[in-house]
Every structure is written in structure tokens, then in C-alpha cells.
C-alpha positions as CSV (number, residue, x, y, z in Angstrom):
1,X,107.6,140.0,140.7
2,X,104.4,138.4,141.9
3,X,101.6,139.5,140.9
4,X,102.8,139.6,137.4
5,X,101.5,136.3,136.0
6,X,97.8,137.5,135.8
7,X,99.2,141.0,134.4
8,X,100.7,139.1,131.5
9,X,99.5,136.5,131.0
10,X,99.8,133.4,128.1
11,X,102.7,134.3,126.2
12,X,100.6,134.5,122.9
13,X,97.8,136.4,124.3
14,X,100.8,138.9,125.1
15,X,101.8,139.0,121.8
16,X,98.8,139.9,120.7
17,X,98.1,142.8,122.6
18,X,101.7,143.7,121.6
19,X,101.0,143.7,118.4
20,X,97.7,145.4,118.9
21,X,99.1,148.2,120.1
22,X,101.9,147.9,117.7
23,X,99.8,148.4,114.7
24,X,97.8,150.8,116.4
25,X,100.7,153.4,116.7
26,X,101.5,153.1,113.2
27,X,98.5,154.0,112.0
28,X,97.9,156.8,114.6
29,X,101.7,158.1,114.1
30,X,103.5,158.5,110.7
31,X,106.8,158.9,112.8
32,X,108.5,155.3,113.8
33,X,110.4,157.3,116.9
34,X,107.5,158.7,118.3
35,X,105.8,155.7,118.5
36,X,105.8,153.9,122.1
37,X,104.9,150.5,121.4
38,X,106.4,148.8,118.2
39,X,106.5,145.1,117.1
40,X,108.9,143.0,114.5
41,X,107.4,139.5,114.1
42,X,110.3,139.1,111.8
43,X,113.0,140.1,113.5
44,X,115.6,137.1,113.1
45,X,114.8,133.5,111.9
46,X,111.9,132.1,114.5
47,X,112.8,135.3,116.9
48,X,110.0,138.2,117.2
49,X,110.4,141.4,119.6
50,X,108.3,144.0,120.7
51,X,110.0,147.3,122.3
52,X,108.2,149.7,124.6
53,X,110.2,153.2,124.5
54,X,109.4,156.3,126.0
55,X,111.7,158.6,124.4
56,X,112.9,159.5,128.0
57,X,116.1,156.5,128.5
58,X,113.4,154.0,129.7
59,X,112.6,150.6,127.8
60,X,110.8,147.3,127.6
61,X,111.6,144.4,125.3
62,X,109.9,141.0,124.6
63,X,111.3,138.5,122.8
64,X,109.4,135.4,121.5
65,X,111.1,132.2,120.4
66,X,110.9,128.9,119.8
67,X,112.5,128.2,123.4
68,X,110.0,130.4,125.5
69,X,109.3,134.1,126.1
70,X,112.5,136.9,127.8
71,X,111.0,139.9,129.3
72,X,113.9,142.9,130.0
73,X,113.1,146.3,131.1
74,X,115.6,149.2,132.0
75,X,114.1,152.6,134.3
76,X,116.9,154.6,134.2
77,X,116.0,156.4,137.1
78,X,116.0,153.0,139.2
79,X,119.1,152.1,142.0
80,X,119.1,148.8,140.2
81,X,120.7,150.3,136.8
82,X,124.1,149.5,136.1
83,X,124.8,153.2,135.5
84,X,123.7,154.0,139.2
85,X,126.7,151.3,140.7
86,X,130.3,152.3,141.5
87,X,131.1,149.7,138.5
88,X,128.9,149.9,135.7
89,X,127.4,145.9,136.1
90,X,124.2,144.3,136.3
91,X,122.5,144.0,139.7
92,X,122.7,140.6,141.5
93,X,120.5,138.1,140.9
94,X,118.7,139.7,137.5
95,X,120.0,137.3,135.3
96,X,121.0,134.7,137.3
97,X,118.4,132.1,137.0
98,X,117.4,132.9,133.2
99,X,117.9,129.4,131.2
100,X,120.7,129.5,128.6
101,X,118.2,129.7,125.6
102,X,116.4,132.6,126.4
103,X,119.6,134.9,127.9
104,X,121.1,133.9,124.5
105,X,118.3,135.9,123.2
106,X,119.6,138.9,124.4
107,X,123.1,138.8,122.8
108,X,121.8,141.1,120.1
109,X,123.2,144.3,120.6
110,X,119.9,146.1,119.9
111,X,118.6,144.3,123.2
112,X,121.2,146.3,125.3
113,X,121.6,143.2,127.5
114,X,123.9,144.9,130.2
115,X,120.8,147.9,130.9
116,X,118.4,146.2,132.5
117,X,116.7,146.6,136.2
118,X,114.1,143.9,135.7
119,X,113.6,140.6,134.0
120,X,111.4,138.0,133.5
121,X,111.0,134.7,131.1
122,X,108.8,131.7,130.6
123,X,109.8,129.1,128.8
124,X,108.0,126.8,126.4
125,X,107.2,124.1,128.8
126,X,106.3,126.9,131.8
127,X,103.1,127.1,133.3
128,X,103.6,130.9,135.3
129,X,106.0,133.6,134.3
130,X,109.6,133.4,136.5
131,X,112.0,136.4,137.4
132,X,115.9,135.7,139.5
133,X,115.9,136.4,142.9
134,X,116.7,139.7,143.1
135,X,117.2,141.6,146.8
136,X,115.6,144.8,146.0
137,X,116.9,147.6,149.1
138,X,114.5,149.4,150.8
139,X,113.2,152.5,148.9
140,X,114.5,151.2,145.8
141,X,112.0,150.3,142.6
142,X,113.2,148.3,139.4
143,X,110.9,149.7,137.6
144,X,108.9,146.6,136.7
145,X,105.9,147.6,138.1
146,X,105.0,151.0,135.8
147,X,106.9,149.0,132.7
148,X,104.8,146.2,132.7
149,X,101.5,148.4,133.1
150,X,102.2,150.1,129.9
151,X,101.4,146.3,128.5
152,X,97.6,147.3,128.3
153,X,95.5,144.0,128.3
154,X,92.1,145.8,127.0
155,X,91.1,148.2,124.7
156,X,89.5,150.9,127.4
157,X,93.0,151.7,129.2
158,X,95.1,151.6,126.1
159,X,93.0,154.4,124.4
160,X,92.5,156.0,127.9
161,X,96.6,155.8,128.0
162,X,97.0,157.2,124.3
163,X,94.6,159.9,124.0
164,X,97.0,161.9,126.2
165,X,100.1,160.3,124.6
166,X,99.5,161.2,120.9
167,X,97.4,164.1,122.0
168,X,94.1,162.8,120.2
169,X,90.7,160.7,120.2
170,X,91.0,157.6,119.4
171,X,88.2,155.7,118.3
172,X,87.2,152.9,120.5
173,X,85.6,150.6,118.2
174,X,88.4,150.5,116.0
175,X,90.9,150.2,119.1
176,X,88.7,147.0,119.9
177,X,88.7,145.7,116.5
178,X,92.5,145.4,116.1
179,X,93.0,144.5,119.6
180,X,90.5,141.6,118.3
181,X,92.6,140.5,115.3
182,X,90.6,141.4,112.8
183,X,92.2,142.2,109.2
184,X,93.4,145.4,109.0
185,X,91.2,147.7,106.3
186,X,91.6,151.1,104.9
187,X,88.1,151.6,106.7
188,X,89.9,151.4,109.8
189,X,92.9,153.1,109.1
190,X,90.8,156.1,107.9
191,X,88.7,156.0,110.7
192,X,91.7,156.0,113.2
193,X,93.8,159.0,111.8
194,X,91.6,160.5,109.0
195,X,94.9,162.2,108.4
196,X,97.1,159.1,107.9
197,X,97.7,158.1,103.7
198,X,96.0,154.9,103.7
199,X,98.5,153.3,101.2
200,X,101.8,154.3,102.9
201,X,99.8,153.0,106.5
202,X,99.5,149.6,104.3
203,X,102.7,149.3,102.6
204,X,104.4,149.8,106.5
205,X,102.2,147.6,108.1
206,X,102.9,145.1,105.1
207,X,106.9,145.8,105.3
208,X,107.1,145.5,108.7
209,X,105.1,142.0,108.8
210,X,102.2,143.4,110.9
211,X,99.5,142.3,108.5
């Protein structure tokens, strides 16, 4: 896993970008399954997740609590999935070292805890991210390395990335302005998708607890 600390970062700065991309995707997509990145800052008492998902049996969750941040990504083409053992069961070392708090994160059954080929978790007090070690065979990949670069630090690759993704030109100021943080207008939704209904963009953003 090194390497991946400068990739990802302070685990706030993460969640912004997560949440960047998060409510760019609902603007830019009017369907919740096609959307690749999606974030739910309310998703249990003091717990918030982001899910990566492309359509294709391959996903990425982060969940932020109170205790630290758990990284867990499943490439269901990798030798490290459970599915790809004689006995369906999660490859040595993955979860071996996570503390208590954070693999107790992953009891939700949305979080498939048991598909997994990569994880990695910080906790509150951490300074770097940490992963289990893991003996990875020759000619093998966990999938961690393609995963985690879907996690687009700056505006210029994320649009790069989605233009061919949602088939359309996304416009880079307003890609930078929500990466930025800045409040969410119907100026920028209707510059975004000029075909997305501004009010039903707004009342999602507002039920999901995006904005």
C-alpha cells in the first residue's frame, strides 16, 4: 500500500473530494444507479460513507467516524477475492491489523464486509494511512491501485475521467467551484446539466444531506 498516503491524503480533505464528486454526479445524472461516486454524510448516527461503484461487481467504500477513517475495496476480478479461493473467506492478513472500532464499522451489511481484496484505515490519532500485511503472490493485483485512482484529488482529471463516463462536457469552472465548497446554486446546476430540473437536483441534494 505505499505510496497511498500522498494519494489520499487528510482524511477530511478526502471527504471533500468525495463529496465533490458526490454532488457532482447528481447533478450530471438523474439516475442514483448510474452514478459512480455517491456520498451519505448521514448515514448512521456520527457515521458517514462514500461508495464508489462501477456497475461491473467492483466497489470502494469509506467510512468516516468519530474513531478514524476504514477504507475497503473489492475487484472482483482480483486472486485476492473470497470468491476466487477454494473456500469462500477473506485473504490473510486484510483485516488482520484493523483496530476494533473501525472493523466494527463494517458490520453493516451494506458494507459487504466479507468481499474485500484491499483495505486501509486511519484512525483519529494517525498521522499516515495503515493497511494489514498482506502477501500479495506474484502476478496477482488487489485491486487497490486502479480503486483508489478513481478518488480524483483535482478538478482537471475528474472531468477528464467523466466526460467519457457520462458521455458529456462537463464544465470546468463549475467542476472547480464544487470541488471548492462553495454553496451549491441553481446557476450551477443549470450550467452543469442544462437538462437537469433545478428543483428536483435541490430537493436530492437537500434529502440526501449534500447541501
Amino acid at each position: 500500500m505505499a505510496g497511498f498516503n500522498e494519494w489520499l491524503g487528510e482524511p477530511e480533505l478526502l471527504k471533500k473530494r468525495l463529496v465533490a464528486m458526490a454532488i457532482i454526479e447528481l447533478i450530471v445524472c438523474d439516475q442514483a444507479w448510474l452514478r459512480y461516486h455517491s456520498f451519505a454524510p448521514l448515514w448512521s448516527p456520527g457515521i458517514s460513507a462514500a461508495k464508489v461503484d462501477n456497475g461491473s461487481g467492483d466497489e470502494l467504500f469509506v467510512i468516516f467516524a468519530a474513531d478514524g477513517v476504514i477504507l475497503k475495496g473489492f475487484d472482483h476480478e482480483s486472486g485476492l477475492s473470497p470468491h476466487a479461493r477454494e473456500e469462500f473467506e477473506v485473504w490473510p492478513g486484510i483485516y488482520d491489523e484493523v483496530p476494533p472500532k473501525l472493523l466494527g464499522l463494517l458490520n453493516d451489511e451494506a458494507f459487504e464486509q466479507d468481499h474485500v481484496t484491499f483495505c486501509l484505515w486511519r484512525e483519529a490519532v494517525d498521522t499516515k494511512w495503515r493497511s494489514g500485511q498482506v502477501d500479495i503472490p506474484t502476478g496477482m493485483d488487489d485491486g487497490a491501485g486502479w480503486l483508489l485512482g478513481t478518488l480524483y484529488a483535482a478538478p482537471e482529471p475528474y472531468v477528464e475521467w467523466a466526460n467519457d463516463y457520462f458521455e458529456m462536457e462537463l464544465h470546468m469552472e463549475m467542476v472547480k467551484r464544487i470541488y471548492a465548497g462553495e454553496p451549491i446554486e441553481a446557476s450551477i446546476i443549470q450550467t452543469l446539466n442544462p437538462e437537469r430540473n433545478v428543483e428536483d437536483a435541490l430537493r436530492e441534494l437537500r434529502e440526501s444531506g449534500l447541501v
